[in-house]
C-alpha positions in Angstrom: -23.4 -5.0 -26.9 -21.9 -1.6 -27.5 -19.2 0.3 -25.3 -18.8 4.1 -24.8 -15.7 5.0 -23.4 -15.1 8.4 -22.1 -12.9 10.4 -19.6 -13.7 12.8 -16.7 -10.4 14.7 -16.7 -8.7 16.1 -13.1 -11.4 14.9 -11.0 -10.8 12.4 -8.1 -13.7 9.6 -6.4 -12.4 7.0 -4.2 -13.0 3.5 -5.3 -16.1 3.1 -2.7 -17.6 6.5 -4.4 -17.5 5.6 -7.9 -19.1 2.1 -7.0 -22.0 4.0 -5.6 -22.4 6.3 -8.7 -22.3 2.9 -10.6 -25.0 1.4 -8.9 -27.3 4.1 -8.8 -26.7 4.8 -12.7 -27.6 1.3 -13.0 -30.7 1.1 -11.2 -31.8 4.7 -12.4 -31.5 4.0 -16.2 -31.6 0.6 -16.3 -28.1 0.5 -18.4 -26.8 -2.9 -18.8 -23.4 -2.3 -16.8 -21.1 0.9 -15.9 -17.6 0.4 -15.0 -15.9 4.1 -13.5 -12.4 3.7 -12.6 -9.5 5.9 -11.4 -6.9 6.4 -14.3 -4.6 4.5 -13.0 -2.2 1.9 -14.8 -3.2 -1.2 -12.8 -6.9 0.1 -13.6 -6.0 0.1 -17.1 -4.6 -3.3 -17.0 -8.0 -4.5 -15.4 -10.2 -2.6 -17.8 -8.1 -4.6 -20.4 -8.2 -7.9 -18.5 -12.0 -7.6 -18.7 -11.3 -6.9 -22.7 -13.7 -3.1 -21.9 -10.1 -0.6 -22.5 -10.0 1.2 -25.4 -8.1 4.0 -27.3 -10.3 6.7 -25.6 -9.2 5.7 -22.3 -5.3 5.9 -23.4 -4.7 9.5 -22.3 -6.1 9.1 -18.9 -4.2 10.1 -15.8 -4.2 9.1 -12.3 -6.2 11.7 -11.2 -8.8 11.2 -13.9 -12.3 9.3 -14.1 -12.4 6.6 -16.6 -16.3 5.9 -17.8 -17.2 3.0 -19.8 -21.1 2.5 -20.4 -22.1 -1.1 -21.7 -25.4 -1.3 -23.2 -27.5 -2.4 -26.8 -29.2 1.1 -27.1 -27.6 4.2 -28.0 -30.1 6.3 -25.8 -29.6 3.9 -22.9 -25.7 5.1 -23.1 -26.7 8.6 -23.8 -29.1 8.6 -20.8 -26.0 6.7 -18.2 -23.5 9.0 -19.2 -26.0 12.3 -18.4 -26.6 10.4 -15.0 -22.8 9.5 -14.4 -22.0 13.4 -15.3 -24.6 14.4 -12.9 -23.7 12.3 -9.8 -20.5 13.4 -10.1 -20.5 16.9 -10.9 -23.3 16.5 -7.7 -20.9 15.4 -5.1 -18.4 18.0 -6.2 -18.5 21.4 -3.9 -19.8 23.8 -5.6 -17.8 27.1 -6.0 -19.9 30.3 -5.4 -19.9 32.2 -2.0 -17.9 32.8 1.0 -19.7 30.9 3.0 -19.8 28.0 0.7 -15.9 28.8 0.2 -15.9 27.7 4.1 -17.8 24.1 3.8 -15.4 23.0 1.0 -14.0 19.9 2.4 -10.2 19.9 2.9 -7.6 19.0 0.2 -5.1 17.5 2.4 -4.5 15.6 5.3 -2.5 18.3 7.0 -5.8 21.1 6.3 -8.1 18.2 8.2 -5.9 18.1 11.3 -5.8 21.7 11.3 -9.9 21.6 11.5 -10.3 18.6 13.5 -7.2 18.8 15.8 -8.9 15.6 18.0 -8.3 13.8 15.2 -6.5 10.3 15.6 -6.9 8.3 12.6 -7.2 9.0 9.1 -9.1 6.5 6.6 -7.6 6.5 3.4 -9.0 5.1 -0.3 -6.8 6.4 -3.1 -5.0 4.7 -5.9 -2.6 2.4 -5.1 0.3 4.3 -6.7 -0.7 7.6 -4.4 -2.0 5.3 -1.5 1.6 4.8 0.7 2.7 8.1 0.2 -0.8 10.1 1.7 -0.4 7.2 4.6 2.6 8.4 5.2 1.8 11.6 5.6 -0.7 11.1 8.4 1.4 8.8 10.2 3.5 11.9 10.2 0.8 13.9 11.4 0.4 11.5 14.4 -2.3 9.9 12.9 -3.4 6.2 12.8 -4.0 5.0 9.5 -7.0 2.7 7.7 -5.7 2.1 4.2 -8.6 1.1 2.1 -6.5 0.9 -0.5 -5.0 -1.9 -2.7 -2.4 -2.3 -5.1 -0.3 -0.9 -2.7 3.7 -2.8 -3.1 4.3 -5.0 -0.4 7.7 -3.0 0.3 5.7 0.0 0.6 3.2 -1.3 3.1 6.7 -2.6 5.3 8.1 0.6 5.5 4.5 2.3 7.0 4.5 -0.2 9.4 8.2 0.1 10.3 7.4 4.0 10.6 4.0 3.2 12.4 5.2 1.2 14.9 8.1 3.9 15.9 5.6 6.7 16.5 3.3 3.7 18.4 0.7 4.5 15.5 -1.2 2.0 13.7 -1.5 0.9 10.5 -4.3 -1.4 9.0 -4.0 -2.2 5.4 -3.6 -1.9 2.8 -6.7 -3.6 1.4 -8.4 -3.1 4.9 -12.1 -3.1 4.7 -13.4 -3.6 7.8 -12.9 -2.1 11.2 -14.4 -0.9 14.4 -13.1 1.3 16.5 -14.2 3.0 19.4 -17.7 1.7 18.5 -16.8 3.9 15.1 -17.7 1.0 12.3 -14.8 1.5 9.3 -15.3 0.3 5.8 -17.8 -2.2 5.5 -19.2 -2.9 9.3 -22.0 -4.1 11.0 -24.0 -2.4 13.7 -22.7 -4.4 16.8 -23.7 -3.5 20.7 -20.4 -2.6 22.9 -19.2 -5.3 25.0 -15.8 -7.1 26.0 -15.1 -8.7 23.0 -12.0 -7.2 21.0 -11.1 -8.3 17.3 -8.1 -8.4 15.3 -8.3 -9.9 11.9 -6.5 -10.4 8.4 -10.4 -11.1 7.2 -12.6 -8.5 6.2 -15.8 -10.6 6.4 -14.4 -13.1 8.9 -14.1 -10.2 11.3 -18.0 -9.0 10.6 -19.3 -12.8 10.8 -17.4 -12.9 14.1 -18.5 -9.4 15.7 -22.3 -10.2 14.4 -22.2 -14.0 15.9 -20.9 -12.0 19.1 -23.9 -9.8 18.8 -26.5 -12.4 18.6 -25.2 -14.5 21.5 -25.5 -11.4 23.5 -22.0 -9.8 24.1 -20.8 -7.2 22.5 -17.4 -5.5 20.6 -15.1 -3.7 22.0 -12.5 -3.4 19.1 -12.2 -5.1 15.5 -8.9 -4.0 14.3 -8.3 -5.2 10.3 -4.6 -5.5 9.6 -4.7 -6.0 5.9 -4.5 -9.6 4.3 -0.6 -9.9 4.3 0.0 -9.0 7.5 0.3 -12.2 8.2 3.0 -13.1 5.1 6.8 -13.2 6.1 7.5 -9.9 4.1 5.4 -7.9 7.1 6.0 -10.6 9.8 2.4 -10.1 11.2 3.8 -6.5 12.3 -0.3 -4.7 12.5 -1.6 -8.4 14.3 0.9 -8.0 16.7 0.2 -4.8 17.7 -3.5 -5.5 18.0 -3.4 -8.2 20.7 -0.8 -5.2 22.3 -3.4 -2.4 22.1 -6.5 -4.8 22.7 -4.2 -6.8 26.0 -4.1 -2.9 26.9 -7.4 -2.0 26.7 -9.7 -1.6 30.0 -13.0 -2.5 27.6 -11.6 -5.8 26.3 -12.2 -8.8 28.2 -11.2 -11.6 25.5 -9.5 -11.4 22.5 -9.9 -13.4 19.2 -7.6 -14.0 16.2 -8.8 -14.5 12.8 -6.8 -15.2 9.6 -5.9 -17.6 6.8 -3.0 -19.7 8.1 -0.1 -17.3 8.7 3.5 -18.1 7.7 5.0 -20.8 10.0 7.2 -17.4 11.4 4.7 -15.2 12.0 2.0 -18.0 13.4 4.8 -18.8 15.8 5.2 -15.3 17.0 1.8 -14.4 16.9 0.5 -17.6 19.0 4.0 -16.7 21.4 2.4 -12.7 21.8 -1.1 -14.3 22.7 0.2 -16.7 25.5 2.3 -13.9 27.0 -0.8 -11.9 27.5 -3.1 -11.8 30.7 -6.3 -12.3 29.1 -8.0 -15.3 27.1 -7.4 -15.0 23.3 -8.9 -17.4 20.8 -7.5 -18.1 17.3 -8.9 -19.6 13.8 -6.5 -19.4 11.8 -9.1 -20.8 9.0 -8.2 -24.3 7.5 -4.6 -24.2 9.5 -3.9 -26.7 12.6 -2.3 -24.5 15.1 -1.4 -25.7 18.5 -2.0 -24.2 21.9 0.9 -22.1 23.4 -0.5 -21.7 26.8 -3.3 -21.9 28.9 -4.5 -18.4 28.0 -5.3 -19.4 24.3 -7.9 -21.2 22.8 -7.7 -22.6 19.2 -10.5 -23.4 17.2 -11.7 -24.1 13.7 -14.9 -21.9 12.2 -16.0 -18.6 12.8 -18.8 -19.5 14.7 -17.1 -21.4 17.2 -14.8 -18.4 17.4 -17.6 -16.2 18.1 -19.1 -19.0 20.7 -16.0 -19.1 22.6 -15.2 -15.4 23.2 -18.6 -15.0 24.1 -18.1 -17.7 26.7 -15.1 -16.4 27.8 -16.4 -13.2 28.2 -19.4 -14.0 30.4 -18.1 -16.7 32.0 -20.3 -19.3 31.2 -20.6 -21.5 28.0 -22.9 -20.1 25.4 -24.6 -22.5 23.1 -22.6 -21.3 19.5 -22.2 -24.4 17.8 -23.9 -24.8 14.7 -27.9 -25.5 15.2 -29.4 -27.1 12.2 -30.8 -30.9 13.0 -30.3 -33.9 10.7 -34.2 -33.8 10.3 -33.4 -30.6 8.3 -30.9 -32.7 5.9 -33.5 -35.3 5.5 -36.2 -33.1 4.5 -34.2 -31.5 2.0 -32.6 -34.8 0.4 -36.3 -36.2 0.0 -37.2 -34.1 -2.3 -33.5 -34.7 -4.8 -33.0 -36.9 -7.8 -30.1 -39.4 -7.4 -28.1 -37.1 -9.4 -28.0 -34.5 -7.6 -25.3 -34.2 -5.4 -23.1 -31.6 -6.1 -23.0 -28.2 -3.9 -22.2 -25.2 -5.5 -21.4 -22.1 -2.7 -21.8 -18.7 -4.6 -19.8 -16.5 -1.7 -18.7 -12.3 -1.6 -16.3 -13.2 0.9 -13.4 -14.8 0.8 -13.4 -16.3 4.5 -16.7 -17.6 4.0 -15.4 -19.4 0.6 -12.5 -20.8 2.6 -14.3 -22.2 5.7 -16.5 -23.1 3.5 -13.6 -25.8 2.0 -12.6 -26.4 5.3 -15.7 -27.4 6.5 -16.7 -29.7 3.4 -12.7 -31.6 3.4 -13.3 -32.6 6.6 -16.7 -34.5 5.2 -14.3 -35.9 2.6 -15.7 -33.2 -0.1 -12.9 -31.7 -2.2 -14.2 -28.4 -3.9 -13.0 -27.0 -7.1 -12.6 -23.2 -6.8 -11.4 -19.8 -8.0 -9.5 -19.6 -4.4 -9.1 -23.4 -3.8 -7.3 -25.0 -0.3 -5.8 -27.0 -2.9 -3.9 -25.9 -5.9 -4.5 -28.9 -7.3 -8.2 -28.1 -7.4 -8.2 -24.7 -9.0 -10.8 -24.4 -11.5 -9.7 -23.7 -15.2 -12.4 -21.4 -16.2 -13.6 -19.9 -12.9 -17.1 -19.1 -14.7 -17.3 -22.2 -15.3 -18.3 -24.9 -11.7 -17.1 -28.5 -11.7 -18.7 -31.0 -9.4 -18.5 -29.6 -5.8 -17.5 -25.6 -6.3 -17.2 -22.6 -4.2 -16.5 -19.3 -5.4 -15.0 -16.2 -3.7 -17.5 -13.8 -6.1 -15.1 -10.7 -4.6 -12.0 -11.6 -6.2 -10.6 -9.6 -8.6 -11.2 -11.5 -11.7 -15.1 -10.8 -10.4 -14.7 -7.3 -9.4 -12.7 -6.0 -12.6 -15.0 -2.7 -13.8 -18.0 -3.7 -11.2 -18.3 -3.0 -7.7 -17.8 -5.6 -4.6 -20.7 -8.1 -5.0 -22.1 -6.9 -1.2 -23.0 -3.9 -2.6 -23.9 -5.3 -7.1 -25.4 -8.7 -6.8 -25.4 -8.7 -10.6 -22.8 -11.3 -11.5 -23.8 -13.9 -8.3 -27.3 -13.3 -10.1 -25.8 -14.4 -13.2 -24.6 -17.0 -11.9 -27.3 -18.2 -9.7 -29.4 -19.1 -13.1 -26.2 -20.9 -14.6 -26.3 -23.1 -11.6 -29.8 -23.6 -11.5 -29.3 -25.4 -15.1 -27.2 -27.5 -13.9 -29.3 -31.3 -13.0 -26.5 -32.5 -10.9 -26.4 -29.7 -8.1 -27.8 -30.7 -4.7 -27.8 -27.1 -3.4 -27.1 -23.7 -3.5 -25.0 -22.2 -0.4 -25.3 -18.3 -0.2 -24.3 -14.6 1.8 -26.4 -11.9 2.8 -24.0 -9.5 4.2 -25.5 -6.3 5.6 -24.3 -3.2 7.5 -22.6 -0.3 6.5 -20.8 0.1 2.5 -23.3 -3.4 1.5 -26.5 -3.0 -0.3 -29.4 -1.2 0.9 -31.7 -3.7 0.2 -30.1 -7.2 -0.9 -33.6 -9.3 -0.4 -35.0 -6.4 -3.3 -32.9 -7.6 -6.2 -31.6 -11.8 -4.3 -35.5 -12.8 -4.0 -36.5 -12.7 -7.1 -33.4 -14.1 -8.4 -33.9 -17.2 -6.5 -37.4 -17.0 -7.2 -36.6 -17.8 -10.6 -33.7 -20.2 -10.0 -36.3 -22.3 -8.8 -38.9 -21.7 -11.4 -36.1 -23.0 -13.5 -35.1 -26.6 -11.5 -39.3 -26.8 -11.9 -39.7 -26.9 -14.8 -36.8 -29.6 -15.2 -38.8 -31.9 -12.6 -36.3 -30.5 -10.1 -36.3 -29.3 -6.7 -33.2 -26.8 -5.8 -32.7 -25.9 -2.3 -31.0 -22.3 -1.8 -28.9 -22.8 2.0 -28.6 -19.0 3.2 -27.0 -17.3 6.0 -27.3 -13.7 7.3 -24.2 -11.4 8.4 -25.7 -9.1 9.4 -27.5 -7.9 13.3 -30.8 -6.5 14.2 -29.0 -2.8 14.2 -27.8 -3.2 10.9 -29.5 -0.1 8.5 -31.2 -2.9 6.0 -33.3 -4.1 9.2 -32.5 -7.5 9.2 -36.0 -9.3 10.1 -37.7 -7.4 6.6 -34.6 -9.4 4.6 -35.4 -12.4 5.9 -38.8 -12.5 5.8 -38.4 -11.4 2.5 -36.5 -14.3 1.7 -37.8 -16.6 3.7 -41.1 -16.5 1.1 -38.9 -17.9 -1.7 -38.3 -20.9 0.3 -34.6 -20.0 1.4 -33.4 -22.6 4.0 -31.9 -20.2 6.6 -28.5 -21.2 8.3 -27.1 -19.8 11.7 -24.0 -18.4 10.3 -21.3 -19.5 8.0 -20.6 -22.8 9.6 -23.8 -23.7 9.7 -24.5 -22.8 5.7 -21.8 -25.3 4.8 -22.0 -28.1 7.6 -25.5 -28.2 6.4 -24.7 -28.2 2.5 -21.7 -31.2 3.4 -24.4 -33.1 5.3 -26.4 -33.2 2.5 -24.1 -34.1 0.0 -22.9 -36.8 2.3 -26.3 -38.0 2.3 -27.0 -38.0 -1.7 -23.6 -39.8 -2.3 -24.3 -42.5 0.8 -28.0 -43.0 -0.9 -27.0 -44.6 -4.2 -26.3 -41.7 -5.3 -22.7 -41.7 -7.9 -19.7 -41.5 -5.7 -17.6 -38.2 -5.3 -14.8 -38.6 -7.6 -13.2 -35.1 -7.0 -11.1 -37.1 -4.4 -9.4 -39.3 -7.1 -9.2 -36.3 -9.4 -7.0 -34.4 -7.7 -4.6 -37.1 -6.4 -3.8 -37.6 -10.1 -3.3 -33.8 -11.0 
């Protein structure tokens, strides 16, 4: 495989831009990979992580495009880099007359106030190293701030808040990628019907699992406020969570409230579950493979996402709504029919991290103990994340994934990848899979996921295997990729659809429960990590 390495020199993309460019160079040219990063030290540091820097890239700046093309043909490169030039040099303004002069989008926060003085919130995606400091500009501004960005320094993201809080601003991020405000979906959202159900969440795709479970039981969102995923770490003290439950406890729309987050520090879970019982409205928490307790009568723990959704909704109308998960043991014995003893291992190829973790909650609880790349269990962390052992669930959106490629909801190249490796494998039981749609995710997943697991199970068949693919749907009937065309789609690939996250892996841990009760070899991951 060669490697081209060039620079686009004083010319600035946000990281969701230059993922777009990527993917379209890809599909258009049918290059092997693209990788365009901001010149930025920590992107250098990835770009060397993923072994793709090289002395071309040395003299880049901050505010310059780093291109790397990755393909066997010269031509191939020749033809991406035209298409990369193009795209960008096609989403510049172009200079010419006065007129033109007058649509040239503004160059600073304080010029967009100026045009748009209703203007409450500013969403910001720059590197890291400028992130803070153009945050802290529109907080000055009076702004509200959605910082996209990451690689922003913990300290950094303390004093925003600190200031945020003063001026009775908020701040969500950094690393925020999902919100909904005002009905106004943020980062990667799904199109959701208004209703009484408000949102505040340390969980990017947590919160949009929740706020499309809401959809389909037939409430609606008032609010999903992100906060960033260490909010909730001593070092912040839950400062943006806090003020959430405040501003949704304040809110004439909101009728319930629900909490979700990895398990908090034992300080900030305290003072966050303290904050929900002093409010007048219900507020459910899943604080996702943590046991918290109950603080008053107001607040309602529970333990997936979909009973989250299913008891907000319930709250909300008033009358219990059937949420719990829906598949049937019937559905477990028709799959298991068709497996070989051996296989009983479930492999759960995920683009969210929340759906890899209740994912692990879900199967310890069935006595499973998963290996992954973001295990519950140190103990359990996989040497060679590319690399599954036994029972393995993978957060595909972690950084050692996304180094050089975009988020795998909008490039499903590496899960595809991966998807075959599995379907080698004689001991795996099943397949456990996302489809996340809305806003910033691919325009048409079932396109380019089909015929993946089309082949996945051309290759179990010709083995003498059968290889069930489990697969759940984030996604609402509103959502731009039209959700009934992706499933159908799917559906004629012999997908075994799931209600929602909870669902996908209650019915994967049934399953594997069932292979190892039916003579089947016994689970040893157990044993293995007691002894690590």
């Amino acid at each position: 495989m060669k490697v081209k390495c060039s620079i686009k020199a004083n010319v600035y993309k946000d990281s969701v831009s230059l993922m777009r460019i990527s993917q379209l160079v890809v599909s258009r040219t049918s290059v092997q990979r693209t990788t365009l990063l901001m010149g930025t030290k920590a992107n250098k540091e990835f770009l060397a992580q993923a072994k793709l820097m090289r002395p071309e890239l040395d003299a880049a700046q901050p505010s310059d495009i780093m291109i790397v093309v990755e393909d066997g043909a010269d031509e191939t490169i020749a033809a991406a880099e035209r298409e990369i030039h193009s795209l960008i040099a096609g989403e510049e303004p172009k200079a010419g007359s006065s007129e033109q002069a007058a649509e040239l989008p503004p160059r600073s926060i304080a010029v967009g106030v100026s045009r748009a003085e209703e203007a409450d919130l500013a969403l910001i995606s720059v590197p890291g190293s400028y992130a803070a400091a153009e945050a802290m500009k529109a907080l000055r501004q009076g702004l509200s701030v959605l910082l996209f960005s990451d690689n922003v320094p913990i300290e950094q993201e303390r004093e925003l808040k600190k200031v945020a809080q003063r001026k009775n601003l908020l701040v969500m991020g950094p690393d925020c990628g999902t919100a909904v405000i005002n009905g106004v979906p943020l980062g990667f959202a799904n199109v959701v019907r208004r209703g009484g159900v408000g949102l505040v969440g340390a969980s990017g795709t947590g919160l949009q699992e929740i706020m499309c479970q809401v959809h389909r039981l037939g409430e609606g969102l008032s609010h999903a406020i992100g906060t960033g995923s260490r909010d909730v770490y001593d070092d912040i003290g839950g400062a943006t969570m806090l003020q959430g439950l405040d501003l949704l406890a304040a809110d004439k729309a909101t009728k319930v409230i629900a909490i979700i987050s990895k398990p908090p520090a034992p300080a900030v879970q305290q003072r966050v579950l303290a904050k929900a019982a002093s409010l007048k409205k219900p507020v459910v928490v899943c604080f996702l493979g943590g046991n918290p307790a109950a603080s008053g009568d107001n607040v309602h723990c529970v333990a997936t996402l979909q009973e989250a959704a299913a008891k907000a909704v319930s709250l909300a109308k008033g009358t219990k709504v059937a949420g719990e998960v829906s598949h049937a043991g019937a559905t477990v014995d028709a799959i298991s029919a068709g497996l070989k003893p051996s296989q009983r291992f479930i492999r759960g190829l995920y683009s969210g991290g929340t759906f890899c973790s209740e994912a692990q909650v879900i199967w310890q609880r069935h006595g499973i103990s998963a290996h992954s790349n973001v295990p519950l269990n140190y103990d359990l962390k996989l040497k060679d994340e590319n690399t599954s052992v036994e029972h393995t669930a993978i957060d595909l959106g972690s950084d050692e994934f996304t180094v050089g490629r975009p988020h795998p909801m909008i490039d499903y190249g590496v899960r595809i990848d991966r998807l075959q490796r599995e379907a080698r494998d004689p001991d795996v039981a099943c397949i456990v899979l996302d489809v996340v749609l809305g806003y910033g995710s691919h325009e048409n997943p079932a396109s380019v996921l089909a015929p993946a697991i089309r082949a996945a199970k051309a290759t179990a068949t010709q083995d003498g295997r059968e290889l069930p693919v489990i697969c759940f749907i984030c996604g609402t009937d509103e959502d731009p990729q039209n959700l009934v065309s992706q499933t159908e789609a799917l559906a004629k690939e012999g997908v075994i659809f799931a209600s929602g996250s909870t669902d996908a892996a209650t019915i994967a841990a049934d399953l594997a429960t069932r292979m190892a009760s039916s003579g089947a070899a016994p689970d040893r991951r157990a044993q293995q990590g007691k002894g690590r």
